[in-house]
N, CA, C and O atoms as CSV, one atom per row, in Angstrom:
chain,resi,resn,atom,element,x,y,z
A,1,UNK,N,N,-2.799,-9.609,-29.438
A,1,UNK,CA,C,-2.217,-8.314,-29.738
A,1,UNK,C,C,-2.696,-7.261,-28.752
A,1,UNK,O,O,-1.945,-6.306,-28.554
A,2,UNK,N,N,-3.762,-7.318,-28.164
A,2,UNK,CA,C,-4.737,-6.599,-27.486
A,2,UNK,C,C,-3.712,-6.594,-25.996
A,2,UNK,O,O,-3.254,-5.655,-25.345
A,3,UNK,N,N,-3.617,-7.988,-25.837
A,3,UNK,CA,C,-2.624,-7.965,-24.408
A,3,UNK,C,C,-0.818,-6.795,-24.307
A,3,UNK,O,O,-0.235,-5.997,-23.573
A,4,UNK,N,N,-0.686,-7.536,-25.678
A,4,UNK,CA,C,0.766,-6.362,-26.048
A,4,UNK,C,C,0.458,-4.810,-26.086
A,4,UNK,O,O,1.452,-4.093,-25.972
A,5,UNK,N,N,-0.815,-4.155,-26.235
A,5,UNK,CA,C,-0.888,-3.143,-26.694
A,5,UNK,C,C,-0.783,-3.172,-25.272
A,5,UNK,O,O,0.329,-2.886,-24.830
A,6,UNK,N,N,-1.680,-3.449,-24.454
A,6,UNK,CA,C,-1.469,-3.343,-23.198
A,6,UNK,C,C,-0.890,-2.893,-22.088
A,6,UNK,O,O,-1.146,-2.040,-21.238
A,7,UNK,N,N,0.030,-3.743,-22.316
A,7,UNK,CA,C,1.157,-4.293,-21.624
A,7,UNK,C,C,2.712,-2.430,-21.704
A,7,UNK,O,O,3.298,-1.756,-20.857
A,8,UNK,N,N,2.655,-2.457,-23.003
A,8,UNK,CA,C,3.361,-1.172,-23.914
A,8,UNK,C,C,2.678,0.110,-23.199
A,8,UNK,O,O,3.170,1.159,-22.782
A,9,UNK,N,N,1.137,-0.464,-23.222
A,9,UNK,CA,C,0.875,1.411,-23.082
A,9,UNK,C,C,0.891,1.427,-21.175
A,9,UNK,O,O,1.316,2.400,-20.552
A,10,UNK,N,N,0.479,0.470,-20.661
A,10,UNK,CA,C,1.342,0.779,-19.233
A,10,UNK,C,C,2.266,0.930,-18.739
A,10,UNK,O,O,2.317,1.668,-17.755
A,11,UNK,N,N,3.583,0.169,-19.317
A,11,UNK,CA,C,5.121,0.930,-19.118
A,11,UNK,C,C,5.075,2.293,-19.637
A,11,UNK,O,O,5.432,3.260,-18.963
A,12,UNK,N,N,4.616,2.380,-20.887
A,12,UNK,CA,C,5.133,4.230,-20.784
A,12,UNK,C,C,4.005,5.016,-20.154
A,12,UNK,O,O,4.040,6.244,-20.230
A,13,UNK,N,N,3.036,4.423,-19.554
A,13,UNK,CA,C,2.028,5.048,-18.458
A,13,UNK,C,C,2.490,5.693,-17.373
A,13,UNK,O,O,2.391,6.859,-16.993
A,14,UNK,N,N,3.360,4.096,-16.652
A,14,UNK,CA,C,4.380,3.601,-15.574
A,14,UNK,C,C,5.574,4.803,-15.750
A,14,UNK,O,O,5.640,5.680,-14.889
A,15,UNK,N,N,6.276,4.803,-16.613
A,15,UNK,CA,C,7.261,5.868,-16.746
A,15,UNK,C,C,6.861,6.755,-16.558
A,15,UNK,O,O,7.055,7.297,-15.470
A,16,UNK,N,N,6.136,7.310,-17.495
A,16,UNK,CA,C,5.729,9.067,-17.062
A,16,UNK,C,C,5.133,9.557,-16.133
A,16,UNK,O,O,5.337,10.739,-15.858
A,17,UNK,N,N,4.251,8.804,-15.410
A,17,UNK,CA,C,3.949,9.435,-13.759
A,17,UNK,C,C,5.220,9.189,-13.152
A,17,UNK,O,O,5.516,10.040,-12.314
A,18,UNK,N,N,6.051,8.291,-13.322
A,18,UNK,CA,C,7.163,8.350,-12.456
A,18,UNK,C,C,8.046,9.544,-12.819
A,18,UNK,O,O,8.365,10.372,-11.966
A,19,UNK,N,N,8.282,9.592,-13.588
A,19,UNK,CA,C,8.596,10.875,-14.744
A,19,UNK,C,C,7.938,12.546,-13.339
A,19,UNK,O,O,8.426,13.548,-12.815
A,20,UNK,N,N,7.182,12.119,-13.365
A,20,UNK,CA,C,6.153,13.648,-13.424
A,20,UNK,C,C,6.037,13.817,-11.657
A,20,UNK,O,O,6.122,14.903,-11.084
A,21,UNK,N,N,5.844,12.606,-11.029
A,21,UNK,CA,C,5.947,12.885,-9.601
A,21,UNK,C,C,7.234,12.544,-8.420
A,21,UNK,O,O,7.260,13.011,-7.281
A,22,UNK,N,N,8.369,11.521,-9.081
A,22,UNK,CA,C,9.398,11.751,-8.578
A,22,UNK,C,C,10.987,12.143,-9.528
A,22,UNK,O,O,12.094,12.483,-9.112
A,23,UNK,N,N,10.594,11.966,-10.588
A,23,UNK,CA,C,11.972,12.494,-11.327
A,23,UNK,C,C,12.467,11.332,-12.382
A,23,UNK,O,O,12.924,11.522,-13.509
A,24,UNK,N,N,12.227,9.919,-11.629
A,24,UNK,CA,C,12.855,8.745,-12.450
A,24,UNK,C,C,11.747,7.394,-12.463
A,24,UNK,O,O,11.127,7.062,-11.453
A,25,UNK,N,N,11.657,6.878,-13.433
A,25,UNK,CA,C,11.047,5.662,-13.187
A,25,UNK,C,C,11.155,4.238,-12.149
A,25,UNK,O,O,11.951,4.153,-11.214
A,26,UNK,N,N,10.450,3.471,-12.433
A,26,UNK,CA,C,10.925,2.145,-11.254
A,26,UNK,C,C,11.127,1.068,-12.448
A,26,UNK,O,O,10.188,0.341,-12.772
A,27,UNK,N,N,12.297,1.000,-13.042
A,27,UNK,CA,C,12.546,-0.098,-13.633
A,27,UNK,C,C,11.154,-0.744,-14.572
A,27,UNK,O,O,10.054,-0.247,-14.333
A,28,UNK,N,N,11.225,-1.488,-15.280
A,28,UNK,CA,C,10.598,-1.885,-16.414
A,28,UNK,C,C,9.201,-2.646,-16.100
A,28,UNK,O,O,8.075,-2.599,-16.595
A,29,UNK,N,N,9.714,-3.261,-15.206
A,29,UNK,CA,C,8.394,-3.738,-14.003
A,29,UNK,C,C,7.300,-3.134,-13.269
A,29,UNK,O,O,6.075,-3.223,-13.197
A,30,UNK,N,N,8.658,-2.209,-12.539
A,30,UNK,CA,C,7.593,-1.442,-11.518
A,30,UNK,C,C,6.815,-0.655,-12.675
A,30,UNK,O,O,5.664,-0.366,-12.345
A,31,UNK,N,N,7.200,-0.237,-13.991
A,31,UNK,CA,C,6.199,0.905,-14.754
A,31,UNK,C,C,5.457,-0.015,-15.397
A,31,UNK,O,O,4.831,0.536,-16.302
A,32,UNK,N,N,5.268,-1.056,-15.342
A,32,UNK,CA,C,4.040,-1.906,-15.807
A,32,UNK,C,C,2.970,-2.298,-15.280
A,32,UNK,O,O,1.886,-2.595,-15.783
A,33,UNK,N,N,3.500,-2.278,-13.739
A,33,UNK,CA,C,2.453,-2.193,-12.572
A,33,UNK,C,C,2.148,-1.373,-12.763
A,33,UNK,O,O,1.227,-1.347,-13.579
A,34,UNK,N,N,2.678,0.093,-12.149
A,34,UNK,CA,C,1.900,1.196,-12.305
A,34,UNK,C,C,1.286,1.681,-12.978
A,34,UNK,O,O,0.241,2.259,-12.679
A,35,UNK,N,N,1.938,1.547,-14.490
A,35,UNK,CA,C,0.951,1.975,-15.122
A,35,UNK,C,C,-0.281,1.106,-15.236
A,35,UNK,O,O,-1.297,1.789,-15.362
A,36,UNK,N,N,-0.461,-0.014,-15.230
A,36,UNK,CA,C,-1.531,-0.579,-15.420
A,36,UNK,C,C,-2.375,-0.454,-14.128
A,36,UNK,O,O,-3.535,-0.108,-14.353
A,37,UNK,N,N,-2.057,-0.660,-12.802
A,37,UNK,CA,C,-2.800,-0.074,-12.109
A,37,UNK,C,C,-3.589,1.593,-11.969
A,37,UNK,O,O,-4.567,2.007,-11.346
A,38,UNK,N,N,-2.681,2.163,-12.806
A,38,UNK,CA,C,-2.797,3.847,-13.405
A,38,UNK,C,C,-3.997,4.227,-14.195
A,38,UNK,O,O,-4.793,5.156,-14.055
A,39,UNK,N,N,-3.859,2.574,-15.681
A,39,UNK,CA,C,-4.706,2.421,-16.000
A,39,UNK,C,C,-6.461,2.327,-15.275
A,39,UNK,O,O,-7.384,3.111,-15.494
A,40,UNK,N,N,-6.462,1.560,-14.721
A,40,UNK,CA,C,-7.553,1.007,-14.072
A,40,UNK,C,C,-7.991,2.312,-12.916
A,40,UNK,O,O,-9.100,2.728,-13.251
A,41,UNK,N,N,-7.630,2.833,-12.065
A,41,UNK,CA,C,-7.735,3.863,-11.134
A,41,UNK,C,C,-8.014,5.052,-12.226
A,41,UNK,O,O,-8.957,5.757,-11.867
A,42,UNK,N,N,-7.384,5.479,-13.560
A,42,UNK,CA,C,-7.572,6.264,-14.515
A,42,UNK,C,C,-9.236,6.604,-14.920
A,42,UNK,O,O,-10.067,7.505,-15.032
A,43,UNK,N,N,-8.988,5.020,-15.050
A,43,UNK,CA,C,-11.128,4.968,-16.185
A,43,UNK,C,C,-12.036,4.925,-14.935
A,43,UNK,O,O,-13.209,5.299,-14.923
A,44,UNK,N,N,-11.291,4.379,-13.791
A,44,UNK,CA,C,-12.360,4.949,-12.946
A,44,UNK,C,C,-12.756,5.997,-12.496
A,44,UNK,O,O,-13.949,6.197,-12.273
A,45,UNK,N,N,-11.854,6.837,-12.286
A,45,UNK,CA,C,-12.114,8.396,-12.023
A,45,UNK,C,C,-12.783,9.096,-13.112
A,45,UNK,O,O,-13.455,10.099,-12.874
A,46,UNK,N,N,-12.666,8.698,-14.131
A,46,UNK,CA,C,-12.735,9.511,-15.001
A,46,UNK,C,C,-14.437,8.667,-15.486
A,46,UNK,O,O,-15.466,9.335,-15.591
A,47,UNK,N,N,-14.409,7.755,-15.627
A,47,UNK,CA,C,-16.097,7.378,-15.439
A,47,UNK,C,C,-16.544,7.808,-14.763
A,47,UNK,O,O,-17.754,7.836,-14.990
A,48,UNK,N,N,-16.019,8.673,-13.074
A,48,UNK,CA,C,-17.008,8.876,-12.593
A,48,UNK,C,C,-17.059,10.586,-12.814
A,48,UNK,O,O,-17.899,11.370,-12.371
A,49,UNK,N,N,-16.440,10.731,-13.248
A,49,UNK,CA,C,-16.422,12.441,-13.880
A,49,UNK,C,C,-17.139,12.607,-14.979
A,49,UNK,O,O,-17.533,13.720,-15.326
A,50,UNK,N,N,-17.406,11.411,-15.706
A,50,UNK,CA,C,-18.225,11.612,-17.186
A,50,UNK,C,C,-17.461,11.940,-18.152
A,50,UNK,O,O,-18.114,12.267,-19.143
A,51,UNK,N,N,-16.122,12.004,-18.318
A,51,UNK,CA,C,-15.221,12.190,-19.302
A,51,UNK,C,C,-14.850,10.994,-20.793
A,51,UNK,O,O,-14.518,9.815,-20.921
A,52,UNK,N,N,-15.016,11.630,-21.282
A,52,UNK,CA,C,-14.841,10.046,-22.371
A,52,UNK,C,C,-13.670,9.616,-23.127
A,52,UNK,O,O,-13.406,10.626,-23.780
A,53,UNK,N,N,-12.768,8.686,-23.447
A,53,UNK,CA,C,-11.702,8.857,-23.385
A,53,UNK,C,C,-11.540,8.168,-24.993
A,53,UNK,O,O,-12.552,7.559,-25.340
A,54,UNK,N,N,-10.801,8.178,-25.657
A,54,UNK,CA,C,-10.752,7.619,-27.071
A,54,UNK,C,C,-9.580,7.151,-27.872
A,54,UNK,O,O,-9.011,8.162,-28.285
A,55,UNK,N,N,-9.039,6.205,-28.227
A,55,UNK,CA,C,-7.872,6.052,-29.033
A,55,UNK,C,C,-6.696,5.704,-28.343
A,55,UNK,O,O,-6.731,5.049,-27.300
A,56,UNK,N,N,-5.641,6.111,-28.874
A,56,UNK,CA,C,-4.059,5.515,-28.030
A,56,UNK,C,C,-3.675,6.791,-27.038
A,56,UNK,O,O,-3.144,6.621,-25.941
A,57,UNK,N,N,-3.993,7.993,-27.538
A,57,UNK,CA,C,-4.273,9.345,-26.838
A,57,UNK,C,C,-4.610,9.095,-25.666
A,57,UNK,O,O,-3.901,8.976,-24.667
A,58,UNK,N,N,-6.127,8.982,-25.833
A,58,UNK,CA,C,-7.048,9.519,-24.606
A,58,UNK,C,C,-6.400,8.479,-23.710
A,58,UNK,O,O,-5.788,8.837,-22.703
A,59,UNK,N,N,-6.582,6.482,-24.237
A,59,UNK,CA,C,-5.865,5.730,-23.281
A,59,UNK,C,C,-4.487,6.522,-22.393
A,59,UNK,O,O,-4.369,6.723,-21.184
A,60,UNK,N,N,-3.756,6.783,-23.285
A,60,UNK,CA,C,-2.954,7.139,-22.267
A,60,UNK,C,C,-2.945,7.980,-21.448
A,60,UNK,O,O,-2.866,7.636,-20.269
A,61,UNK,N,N,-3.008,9.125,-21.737
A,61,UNK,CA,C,-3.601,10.222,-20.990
A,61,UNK,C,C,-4.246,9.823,-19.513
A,61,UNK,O,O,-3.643,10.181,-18.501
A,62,UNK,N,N,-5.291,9.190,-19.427
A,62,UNK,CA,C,-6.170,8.312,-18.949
A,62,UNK,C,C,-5.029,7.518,-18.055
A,62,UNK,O,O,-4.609,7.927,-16.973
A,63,UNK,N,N,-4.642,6.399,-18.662
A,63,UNK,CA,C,-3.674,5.739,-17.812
A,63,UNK,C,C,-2.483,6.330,-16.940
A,63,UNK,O,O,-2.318,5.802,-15.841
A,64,UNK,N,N,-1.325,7.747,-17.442
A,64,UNK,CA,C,-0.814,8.885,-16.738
A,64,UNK,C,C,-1.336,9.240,-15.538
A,64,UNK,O,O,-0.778,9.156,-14.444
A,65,UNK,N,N,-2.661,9.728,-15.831
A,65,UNK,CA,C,-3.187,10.339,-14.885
A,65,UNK,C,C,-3.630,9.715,-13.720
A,65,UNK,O,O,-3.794,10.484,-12.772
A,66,UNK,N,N,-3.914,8.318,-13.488
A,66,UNK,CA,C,-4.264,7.680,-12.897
A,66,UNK,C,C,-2.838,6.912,-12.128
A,66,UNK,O,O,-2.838,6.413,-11.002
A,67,UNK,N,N,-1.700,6.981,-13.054
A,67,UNK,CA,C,-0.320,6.492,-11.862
A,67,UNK,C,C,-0.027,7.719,-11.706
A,67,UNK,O,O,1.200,7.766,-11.627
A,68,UNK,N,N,-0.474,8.773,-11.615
A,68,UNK,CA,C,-0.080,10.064,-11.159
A,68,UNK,C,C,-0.297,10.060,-9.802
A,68,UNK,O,O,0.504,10.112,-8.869
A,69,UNK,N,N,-1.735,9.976,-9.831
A,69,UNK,CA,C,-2.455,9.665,-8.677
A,69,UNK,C,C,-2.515,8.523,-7.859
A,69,UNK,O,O,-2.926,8.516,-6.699
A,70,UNK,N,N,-2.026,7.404,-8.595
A,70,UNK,CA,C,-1.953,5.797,-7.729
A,70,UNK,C,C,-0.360,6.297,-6.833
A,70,UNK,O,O,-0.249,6.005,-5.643
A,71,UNK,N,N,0.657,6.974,-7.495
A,71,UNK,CA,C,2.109,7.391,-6.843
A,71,UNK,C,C,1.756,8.190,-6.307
A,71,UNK,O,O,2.371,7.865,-5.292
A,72,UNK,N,N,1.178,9.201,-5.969
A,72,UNK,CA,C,0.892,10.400,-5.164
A,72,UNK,C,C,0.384,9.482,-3.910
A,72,UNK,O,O,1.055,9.552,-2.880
A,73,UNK,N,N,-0.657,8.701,-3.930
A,73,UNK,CA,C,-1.039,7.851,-2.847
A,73,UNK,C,C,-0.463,6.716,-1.954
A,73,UNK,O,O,-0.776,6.288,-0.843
A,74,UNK,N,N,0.497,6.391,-2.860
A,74,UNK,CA,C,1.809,5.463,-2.018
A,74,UNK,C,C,2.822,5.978,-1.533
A,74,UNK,O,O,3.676,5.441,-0.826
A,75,UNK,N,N,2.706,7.930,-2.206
A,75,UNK,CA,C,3.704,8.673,-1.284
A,75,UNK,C,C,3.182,8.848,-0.171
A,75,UNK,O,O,3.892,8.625,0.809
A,76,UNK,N,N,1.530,9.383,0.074
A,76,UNK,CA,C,1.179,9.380,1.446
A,76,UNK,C,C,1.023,8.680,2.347
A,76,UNK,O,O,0.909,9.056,3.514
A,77,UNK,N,N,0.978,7.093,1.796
A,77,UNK,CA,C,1.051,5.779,2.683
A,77,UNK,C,C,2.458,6.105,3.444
A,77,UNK,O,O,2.659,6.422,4.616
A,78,UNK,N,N,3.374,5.910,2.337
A,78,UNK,CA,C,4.786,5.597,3.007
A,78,UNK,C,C,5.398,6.331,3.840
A,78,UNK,O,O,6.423,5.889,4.358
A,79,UNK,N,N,4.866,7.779,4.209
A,79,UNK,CA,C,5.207,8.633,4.610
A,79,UNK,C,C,5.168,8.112,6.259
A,79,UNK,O,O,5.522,8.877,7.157
């Protein structure tokens, strides 16, 4: 169940940075990557800020913020 929660809270991770930094998402896939990579880049920043994160909330939040920033960085690659 742990994997499904997962899996759920990185697509709508995936969506909403796509959402927030170009306008539309990347298909059902690409927001599962991202967000889960969103995820992971998320708790790291934020471990290293000392921030503590809690529940389905903070996870997400947490995970957003981190494909905010994982898409902001593949805009400056691609550029």
């Amino acid at each position: 169940m742990d994997f499904l929660y997962f899996i759920i809270l990185g697509a709508v991770a995936g969506w909403l940075g796509g959402q927030i930094m170009r306008g539309k998402g990347f298909g059902i896939f690409g927001n599962i990557i991202v967000g889960i990579i969103g995820a992971v880049l998320g708790g790291w920043m934020f471990g290293l800020l000392g921030i503590a994160k809690g529940g389905i909330i903070g996870s997400l939040v947490t995970a957003v913020v981190g494909a905010v920033v994982f898409i902001y960085i593949v805009g400056l690659i691609r550029k």
